[in-house]
N, C-alpha and C positions, 0 to 999 in steps of 0.2 A: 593538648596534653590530656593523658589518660585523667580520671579523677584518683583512681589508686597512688600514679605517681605525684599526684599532687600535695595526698592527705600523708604521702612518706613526711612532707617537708613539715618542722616540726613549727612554725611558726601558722601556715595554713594549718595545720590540726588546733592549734591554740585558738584560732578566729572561729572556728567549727563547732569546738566544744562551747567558746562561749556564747553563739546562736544558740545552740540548743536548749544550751542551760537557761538561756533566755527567754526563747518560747516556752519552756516548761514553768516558767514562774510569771509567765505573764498574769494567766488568768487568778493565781494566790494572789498576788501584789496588787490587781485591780478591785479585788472585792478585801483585799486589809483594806485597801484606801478607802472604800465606801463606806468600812467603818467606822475609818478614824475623823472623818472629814462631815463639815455640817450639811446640811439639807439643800443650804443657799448654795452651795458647790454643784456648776452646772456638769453633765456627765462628761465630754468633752475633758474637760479640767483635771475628772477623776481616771479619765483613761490614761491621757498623758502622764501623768505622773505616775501611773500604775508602773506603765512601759520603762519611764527612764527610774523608778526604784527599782525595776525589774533588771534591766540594765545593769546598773550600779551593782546590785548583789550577787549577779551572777560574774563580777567583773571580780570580785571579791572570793567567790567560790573559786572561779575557775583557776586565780590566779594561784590560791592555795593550795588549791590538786595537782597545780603542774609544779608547784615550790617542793612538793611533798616527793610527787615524779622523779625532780630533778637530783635531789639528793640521794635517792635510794638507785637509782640509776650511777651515780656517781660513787658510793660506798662499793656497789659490784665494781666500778672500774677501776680504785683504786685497792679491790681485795686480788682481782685478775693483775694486775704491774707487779704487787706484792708476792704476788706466788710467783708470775715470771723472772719478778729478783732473786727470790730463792733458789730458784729451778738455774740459772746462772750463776750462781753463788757455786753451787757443788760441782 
C-alpha cells in the first residue's frame, strides 16, 4: 500500500498524529521530570517516565484535536443534508 492511501484512513492518521505529537514532547517531558524528581533518581528512571508522560499527553492532545475535527466535520455534514432537505422541499 501506497503511504498516501494509507494516511486517507482515518484511524492510521490518528496513530500518526499521535507519534508525532509524541516525539515532540518527548524531550519537554524528560527535562520537567528532571526537575520535579530528586537527585537519587537514577537517569534511566527519569527517561522512562519522560516517554510514557510524554505518551500519556500527547494521547490527551491528540484525542482532543480529533474530538474538536470530529464535530466540526459533522456540523458541515449536517448544514450540507439540511440544505439538500430544503433544495427537495421546493
Amino acid at each position: 500500500m501506497k503511504l498516501t492511501s494509507l494516511l486517507k484512513n482515518k484511524d492510521v492518521l490518528g496513530w500518526v498524529i499521535w507519534a508525532l505529537v509524541t516525539l515532540l514532547l518527548v524531550g519537554p517531558s524528560i527535562y520537567f521530570i528532571y526537575l520535579i524528581t530528586y537527585d537519587t533518581a537514577t537517569t534511566l528512571v527519569r527517561i522512562v517516565a519522560g516517554i510514557f508522560s510524554a505518551a500519556i499527553l500527547s494521547g490527551f492532545l491528540t484525542w482532543f484535536g480529533n474530538e474538536i475535527w470530529f464535530r466540526l466535520m459533522k456540523k458541515k455534514y449536517e448544514a450540507r443534508r439540511k440544505k439538500a432537505r430544503k433544495a427537495r422541499k421546493k
